[in-house]
C-alpha positions as CSV (number, residue, x, y, z in Angstrom):
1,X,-29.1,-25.2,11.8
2,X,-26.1,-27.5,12.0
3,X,-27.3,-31.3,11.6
4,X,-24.7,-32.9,13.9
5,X,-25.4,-36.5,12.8
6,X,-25.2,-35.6,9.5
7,X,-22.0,-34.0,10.2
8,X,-20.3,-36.3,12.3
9,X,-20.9,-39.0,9.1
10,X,-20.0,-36.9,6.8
11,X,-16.5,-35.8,8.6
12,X,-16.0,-39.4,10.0
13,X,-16.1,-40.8,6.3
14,X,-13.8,-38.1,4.9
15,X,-11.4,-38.8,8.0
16,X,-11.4,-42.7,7.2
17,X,-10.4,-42.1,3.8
18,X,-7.4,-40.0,5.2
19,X,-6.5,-42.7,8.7
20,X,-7.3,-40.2,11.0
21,X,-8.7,-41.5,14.0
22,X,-12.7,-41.2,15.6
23,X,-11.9,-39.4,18.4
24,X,-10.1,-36.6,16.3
25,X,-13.0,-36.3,14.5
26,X,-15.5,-36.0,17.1
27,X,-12.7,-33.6,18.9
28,X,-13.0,-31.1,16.0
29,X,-16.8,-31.0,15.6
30,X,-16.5,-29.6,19.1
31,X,-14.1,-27.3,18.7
32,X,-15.9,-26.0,15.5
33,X,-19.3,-26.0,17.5
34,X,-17.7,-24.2,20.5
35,X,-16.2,-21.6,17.6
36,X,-20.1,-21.3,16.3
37,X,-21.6,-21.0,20.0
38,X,-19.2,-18.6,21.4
39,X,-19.7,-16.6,17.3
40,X,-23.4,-16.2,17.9
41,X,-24.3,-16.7,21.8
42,X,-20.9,-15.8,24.0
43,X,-19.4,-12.7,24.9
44,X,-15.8,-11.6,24.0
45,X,-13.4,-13.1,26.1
46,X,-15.3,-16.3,26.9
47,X,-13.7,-20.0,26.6
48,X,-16.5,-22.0,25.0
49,X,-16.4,-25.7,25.2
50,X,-18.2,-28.7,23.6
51,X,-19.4,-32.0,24.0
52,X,-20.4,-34.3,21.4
53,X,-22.0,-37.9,21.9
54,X,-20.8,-39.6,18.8
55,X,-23.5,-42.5,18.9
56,X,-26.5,-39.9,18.9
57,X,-25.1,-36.1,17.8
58,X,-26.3,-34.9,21.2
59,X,-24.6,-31.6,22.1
60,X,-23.5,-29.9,25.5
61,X,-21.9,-26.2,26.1
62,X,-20.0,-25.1,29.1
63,X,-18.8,-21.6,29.9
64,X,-14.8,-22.3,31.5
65,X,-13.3,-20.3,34.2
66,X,-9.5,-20.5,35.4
67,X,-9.3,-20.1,39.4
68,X,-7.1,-17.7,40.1
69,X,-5.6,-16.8,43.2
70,X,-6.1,-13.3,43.4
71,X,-5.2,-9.4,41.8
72,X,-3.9,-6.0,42.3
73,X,-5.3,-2.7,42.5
74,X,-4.0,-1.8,38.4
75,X,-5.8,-5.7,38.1
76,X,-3.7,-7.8,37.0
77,X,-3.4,-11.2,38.1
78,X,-0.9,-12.3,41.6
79,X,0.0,-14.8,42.8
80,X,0.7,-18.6,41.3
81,X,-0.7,-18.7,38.1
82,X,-2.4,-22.0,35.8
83,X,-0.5,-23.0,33.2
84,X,-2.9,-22.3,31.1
85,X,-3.2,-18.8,32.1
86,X,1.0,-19.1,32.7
87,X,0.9,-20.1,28.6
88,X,-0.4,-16.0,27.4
89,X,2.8,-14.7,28.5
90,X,4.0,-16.5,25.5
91,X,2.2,-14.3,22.8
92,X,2.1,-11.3,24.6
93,X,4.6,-9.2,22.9
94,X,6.7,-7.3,25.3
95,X,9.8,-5.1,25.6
96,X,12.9,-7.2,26.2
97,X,13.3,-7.3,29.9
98,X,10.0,-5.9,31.1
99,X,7.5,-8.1,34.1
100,X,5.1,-9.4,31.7
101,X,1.7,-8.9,33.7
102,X,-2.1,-10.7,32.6
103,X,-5.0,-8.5,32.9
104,X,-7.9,-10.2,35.7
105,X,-10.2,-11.0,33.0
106,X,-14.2,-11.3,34.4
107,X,-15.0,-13.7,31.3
108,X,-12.5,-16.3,31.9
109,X,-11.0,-15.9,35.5
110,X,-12.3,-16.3,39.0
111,X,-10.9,-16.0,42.2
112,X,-10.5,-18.9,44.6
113,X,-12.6,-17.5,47.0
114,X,-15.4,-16.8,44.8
115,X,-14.9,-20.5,43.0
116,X,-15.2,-21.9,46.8
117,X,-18.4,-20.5,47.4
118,X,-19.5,-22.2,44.0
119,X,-17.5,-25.5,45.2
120,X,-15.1,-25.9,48.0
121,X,-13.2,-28.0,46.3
122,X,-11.4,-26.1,43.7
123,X,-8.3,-24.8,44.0
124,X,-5.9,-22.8,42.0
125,X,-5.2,-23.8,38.8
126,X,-8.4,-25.8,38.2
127,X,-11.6,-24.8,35.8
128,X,-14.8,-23.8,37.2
129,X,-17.2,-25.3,34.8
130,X,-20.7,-23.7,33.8
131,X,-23.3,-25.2,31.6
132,X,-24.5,-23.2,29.1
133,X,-27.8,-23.2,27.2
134,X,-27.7,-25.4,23.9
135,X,-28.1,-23.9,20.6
136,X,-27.8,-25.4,17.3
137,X,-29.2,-23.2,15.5
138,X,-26.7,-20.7,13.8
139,X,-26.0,-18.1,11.4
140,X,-24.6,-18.1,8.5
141,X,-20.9,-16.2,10.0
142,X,-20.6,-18.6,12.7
143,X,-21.6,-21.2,10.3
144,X,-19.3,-20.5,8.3
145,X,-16.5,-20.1,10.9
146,X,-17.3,-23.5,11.8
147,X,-16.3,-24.5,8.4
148,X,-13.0,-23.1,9.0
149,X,-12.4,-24.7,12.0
150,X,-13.1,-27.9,10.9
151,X,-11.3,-27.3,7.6
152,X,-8.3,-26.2,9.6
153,X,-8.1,-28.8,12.1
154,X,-8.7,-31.7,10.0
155,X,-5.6,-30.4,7.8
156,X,-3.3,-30.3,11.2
157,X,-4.3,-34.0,12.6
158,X,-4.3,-35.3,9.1
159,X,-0.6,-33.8,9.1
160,X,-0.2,-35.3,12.8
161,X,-1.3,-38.2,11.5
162,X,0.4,-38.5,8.5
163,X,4.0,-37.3,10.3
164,X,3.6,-40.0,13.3
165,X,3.2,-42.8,10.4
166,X,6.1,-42.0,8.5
167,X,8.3,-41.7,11.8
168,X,7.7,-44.9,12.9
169,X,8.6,-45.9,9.6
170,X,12.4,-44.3,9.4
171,X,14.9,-47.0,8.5
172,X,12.3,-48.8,6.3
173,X,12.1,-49.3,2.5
174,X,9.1,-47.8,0.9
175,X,7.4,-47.9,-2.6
176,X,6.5,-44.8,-4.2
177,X,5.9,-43.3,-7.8
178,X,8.1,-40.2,-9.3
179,X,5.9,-37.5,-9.4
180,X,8.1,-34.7,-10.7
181,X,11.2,-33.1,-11.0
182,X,11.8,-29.3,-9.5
183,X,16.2,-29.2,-10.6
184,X,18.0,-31.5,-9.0
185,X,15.0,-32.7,-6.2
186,X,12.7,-35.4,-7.5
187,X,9.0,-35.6,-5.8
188,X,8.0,-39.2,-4.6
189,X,4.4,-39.8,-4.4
190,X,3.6,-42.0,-1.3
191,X,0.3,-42.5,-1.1
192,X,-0.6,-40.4,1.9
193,X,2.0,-37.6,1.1
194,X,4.7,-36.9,-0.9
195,X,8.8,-37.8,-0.3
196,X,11.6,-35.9,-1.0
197,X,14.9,-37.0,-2.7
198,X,17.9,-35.2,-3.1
199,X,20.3,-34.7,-5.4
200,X,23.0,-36.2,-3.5
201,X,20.8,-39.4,-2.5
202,X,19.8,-40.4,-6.1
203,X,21.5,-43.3,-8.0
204,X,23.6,-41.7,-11.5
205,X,21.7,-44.7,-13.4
206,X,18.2,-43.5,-12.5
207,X,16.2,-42.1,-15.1
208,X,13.0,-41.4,-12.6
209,X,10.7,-40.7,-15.5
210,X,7.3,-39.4,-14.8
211,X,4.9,-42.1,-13.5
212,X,8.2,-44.5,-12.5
213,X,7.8,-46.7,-9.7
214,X,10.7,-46.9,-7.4
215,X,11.5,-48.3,-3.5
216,X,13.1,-46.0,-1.3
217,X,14.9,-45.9,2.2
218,X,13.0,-43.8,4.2
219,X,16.0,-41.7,6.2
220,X,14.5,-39.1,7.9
221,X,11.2,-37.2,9.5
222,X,11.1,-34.1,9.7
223,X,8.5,-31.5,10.6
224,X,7.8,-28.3,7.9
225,X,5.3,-25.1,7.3
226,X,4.3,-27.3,4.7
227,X,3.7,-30.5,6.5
228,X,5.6,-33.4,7.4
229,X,9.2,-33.9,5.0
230,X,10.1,-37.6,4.4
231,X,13.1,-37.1,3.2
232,X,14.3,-40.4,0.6
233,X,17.3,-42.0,-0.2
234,X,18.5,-44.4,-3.3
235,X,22.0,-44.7,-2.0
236,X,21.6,-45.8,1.3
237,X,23.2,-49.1,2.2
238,X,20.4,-50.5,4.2
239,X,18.9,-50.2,0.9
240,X,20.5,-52.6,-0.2
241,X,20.1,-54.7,2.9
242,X,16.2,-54.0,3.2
243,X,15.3,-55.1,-0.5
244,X,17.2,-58.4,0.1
245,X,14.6,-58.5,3.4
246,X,11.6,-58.2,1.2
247,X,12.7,-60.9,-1.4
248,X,14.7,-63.3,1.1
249,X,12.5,-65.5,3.2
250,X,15.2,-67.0,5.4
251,X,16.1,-63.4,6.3
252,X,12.3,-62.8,7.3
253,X,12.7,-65.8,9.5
254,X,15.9,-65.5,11.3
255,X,17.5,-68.2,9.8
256,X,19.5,-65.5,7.4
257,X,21.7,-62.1,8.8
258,X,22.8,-59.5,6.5
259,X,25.5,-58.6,9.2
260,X,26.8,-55.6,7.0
261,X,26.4,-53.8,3.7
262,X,28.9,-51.6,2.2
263,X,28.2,-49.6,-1.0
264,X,29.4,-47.2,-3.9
265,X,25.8,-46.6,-5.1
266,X,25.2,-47.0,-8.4
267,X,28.5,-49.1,-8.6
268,X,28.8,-52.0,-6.7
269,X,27.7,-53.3,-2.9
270,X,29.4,-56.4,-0.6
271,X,26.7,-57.9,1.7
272,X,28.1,-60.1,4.1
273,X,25.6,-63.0,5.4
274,X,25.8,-65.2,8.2
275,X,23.4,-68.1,8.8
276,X,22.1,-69.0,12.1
277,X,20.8,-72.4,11.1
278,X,22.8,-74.9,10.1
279,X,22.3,-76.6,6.6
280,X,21.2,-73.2,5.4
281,X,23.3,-71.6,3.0
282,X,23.5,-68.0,3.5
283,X,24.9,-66.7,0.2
284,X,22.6,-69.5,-1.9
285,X,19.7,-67.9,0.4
286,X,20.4,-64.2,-1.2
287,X,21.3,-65.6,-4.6
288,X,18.6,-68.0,-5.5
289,X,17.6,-70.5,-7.9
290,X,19.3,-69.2,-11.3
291,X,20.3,-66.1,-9.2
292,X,16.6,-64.9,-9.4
293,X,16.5,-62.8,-5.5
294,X,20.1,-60.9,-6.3
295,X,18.7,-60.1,-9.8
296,X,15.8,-58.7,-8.9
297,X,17.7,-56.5,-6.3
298,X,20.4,-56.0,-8.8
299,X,17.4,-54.5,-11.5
300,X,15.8,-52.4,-8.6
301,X,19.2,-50.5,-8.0
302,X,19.6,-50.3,-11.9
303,X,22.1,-52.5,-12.7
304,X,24.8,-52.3,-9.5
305,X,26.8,-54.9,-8.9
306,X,26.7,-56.6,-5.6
307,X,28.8,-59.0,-4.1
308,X,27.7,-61.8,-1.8
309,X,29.9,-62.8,0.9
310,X,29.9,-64.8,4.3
311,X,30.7,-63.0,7.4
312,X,33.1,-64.3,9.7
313,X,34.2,-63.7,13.8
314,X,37.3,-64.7,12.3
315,X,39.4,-61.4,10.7
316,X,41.6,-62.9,8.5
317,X,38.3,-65.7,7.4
318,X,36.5,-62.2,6.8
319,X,38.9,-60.2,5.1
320,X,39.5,-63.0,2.6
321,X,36.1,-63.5,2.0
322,X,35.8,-59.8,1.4
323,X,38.3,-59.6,-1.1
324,X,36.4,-61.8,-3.5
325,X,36.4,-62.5,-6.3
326,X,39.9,-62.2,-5.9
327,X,41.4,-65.7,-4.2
328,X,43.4,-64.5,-1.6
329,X,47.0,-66.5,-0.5
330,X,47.2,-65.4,2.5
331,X,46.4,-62.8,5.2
332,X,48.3,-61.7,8.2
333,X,47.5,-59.2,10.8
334,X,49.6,-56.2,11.2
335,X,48.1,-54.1,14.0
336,X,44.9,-55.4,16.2
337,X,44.7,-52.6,17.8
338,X,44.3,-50.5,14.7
339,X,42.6,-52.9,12.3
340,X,45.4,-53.0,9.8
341,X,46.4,-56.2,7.5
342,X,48.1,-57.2,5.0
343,X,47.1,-59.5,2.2
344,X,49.0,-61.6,-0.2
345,X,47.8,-62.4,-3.5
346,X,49.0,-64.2,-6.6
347,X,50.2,-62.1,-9.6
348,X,47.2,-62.8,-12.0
349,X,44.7,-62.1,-8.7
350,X,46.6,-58.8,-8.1
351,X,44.0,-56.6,-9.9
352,X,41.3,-58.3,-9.6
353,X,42.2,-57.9,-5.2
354,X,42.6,-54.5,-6.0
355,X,39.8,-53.4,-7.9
356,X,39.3,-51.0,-10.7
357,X,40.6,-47.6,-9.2
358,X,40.8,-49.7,-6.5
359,X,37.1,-49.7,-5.3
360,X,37.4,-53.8,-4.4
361,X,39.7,-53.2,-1.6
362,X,37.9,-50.3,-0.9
363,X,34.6,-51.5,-0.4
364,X,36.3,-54.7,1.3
365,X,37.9,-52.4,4.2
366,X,34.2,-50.5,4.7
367,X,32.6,-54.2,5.0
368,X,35.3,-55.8,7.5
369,X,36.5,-52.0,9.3
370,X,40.0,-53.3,8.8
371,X,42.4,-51.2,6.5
372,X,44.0,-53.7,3.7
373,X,47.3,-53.1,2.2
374,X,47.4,-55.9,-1.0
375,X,51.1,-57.3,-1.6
376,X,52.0,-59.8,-4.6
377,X,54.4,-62.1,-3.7
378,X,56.9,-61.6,-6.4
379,X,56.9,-58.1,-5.4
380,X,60.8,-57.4,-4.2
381,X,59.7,-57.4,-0.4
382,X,58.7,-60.0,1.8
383,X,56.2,-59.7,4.1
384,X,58.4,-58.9,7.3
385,X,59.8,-56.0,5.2
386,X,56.2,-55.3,4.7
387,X,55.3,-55.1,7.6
388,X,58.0,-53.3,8.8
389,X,57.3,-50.7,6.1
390,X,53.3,-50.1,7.0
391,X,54.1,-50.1,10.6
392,X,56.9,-47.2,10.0
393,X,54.0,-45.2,8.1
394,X,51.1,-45.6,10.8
395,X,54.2,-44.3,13.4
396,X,54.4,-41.1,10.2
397,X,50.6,-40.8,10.8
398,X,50.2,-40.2,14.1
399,X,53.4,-37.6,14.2
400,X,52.8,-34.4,15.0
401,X,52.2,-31.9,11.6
402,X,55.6,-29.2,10.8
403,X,53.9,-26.0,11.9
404,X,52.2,-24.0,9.2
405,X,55.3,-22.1,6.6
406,X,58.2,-24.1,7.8
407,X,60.2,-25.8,5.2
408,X,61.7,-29.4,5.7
409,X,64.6,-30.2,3.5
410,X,65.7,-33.5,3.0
């Protein structure tokens, strides 16, 4: 005999532990008690369905029926069909291009006319309801398939569960523990489930030793045989942005924007800040006293460098800002149309503008989306030559390729 209260408590305090909610619970003690009924009472063919009352384990069986509208002398279902019925076409395996055709079943059709003598209001499509006898007592088989229903079920809505979390989580940073290492994927231990990183979205200066606590960006959701895959990244630039949201008050408040991040993970980030308050200082906001905020940021992403700039409506404001720490002379726009400038710095600024292996400039052109061409002024051109000179090789750019095997020679 199944002890329904006893159940539903039992189930209910398991689903609590896991977040799954009530009326999934209650929703697979029916189905498992249907599974039980139909086991030990029902005939082969039969749709069994069950009602629960939560508050005191009372139970009610019904037998359903799908009005159909009629059937053919070889008996198989005419006319429109339910979409429930419409839905065993589906996993009815047939040869490609053959009329797939539903047996008239006795246990779980009936035709409108017969429904209409039961009730005049039915009409194709809906379900002739008949209440069954209640049993609770069972054997030990169809006890036992209850078990597996439950079992089953609670493992597809904790996964349901568990997936629509994590989804409406995508974009956000998330805490999680290394669990192990399978080549070049690392397992993240969530909480709830486990996340995946890839090779190409972990940082070269992570160790992620067993039992390591890291923060993630969560990229991705994605549904697998196995379950839901939340798919993790360490080199994601709204990384960077999100960590500075979790130790930046002002940004939690408004008064601070990260407007854009631009990163070589592992190497060095730009974050350019605006303020939308005035006497707030956007870059002291991300820096903080002693430069404690950009530290802690700085140790989470094991020891990149990050650059704190102000953003600017104004180009040639932002492009000089981006260029720090290199103090720019001047900056003069080439092409508007094509986001191309040119900037002018001093001799002893020259490589600091540039970078080493140029990744200064480079990072400076992601954050603005301008292209930057860096000129020192004792350089034997001026900057009209320049300009003539950059403008000559967008015009080479956008000429149309020699055809493939022909030689040009000059």
């Amino acid at each position: 005999m199944i002890d329904t209260k006893q159940f539903l408590s039992a189930i209910q305090q398991i689903a609590e532990e896991k977040g799954i909610p009530k009326e999934k619970i209650v929703e697979t003690i029916e189905d498992a008690i249907a599974a039980a009924y139909k086991r030990d009472y029902g005939e082969k063919g039969w749709i069994v369905r069950s009602q629960l009352n939560a508050d005191d384990g009372d139970i009610k069986v019904f037998q359903i029926k799908y009005v159909v509208s009629g059937v053919d002398e070889e008996g198989y279902l005419t006319g429109e069909l339910p979409q429930k019925v419409e839905k065993e076409k589906e996993i009815t395996p047939v040869n490609p291009g053959e009329e797939v055709k539903i047996k008239y079943s006795p246990e779980k059709h009936i035709l409108l006319s017969e429904a209409q003598a039961i009730d005049k209001k039915l009409q194709v499509g809906d379900e002739l309801v008949t209440p069954l006898e209640t049993k609770t007592e069972f054997g030990r088989i169809a006890a036992q398939t209850a078990k597996q229903v439950i079992i089953q079920r609670l493992r597809e809505v904790e996964r349901e569960a568990i997936f629509n979390e994590f989804k409406g989580r995508e974009g956000e940073v998330v805490s999680g523990l290394v669990q192990r290492r399978e080549g070049p994927l690392v397992y993240i231990d969530l909480g709830r489930t486990n996340g995946l990183l890839l090779g190409t979205e972990q940082l070269p200066n992570d160790n992620y030793r067993l039992g390591q606590r890291l923060r993630f960006y969560i990229m991705r959701v994605e549904e697998s045989q196995r379950g839901p895959a939340v798919l993790l990244s360490r080199t994601h630039p709204q990384l960077v942005a999100q960590l500075f949201a979790l130790e930046v008050p002002e940004i939690d408040s408004g008064s601070v924007i990260i407007k854009t991040v631009a990163r070589e993970a592992g190497s060095r980030s730009k974050v350019a800040v605006t303020s939308q308050e005035d006497g707030v200082d956007p870059i002291g906001s991300l820096v903080g006293q002693r430069g404690v905020r950009v530290q802690t940021v700085i140790n989470e992403l094991a020891g990149e460098k990050i650059d704190i700039i102000e953003w600017s409506e104004d180009p040639i404001r932002f492009i000089t800002n981006a260029l720090s720490p290199a103090k720019v002379s001047e900056v003069k726009i080439l092409d508007t149309d094509n986001h191309h400038a040119l900037a002018e710095v001093n001799d002893d600024q020259f490589s600091l503008a540039i970078g080493k292996r140029g990744q200064n400039v480079r990072l400076a052109a992601k954050l603005t989306g301008w292209k930057i061409d860096v000129r020192s002024p004792q350089e034997e051109i001026s900057s009209d030559k320049a300009e003539e000179e950059i403008v000559e090789e967008l015009k080479a750019e956008t000429r149309t390729e020699e055809p493939a095997g022909t030689t040009v020679v000059e």
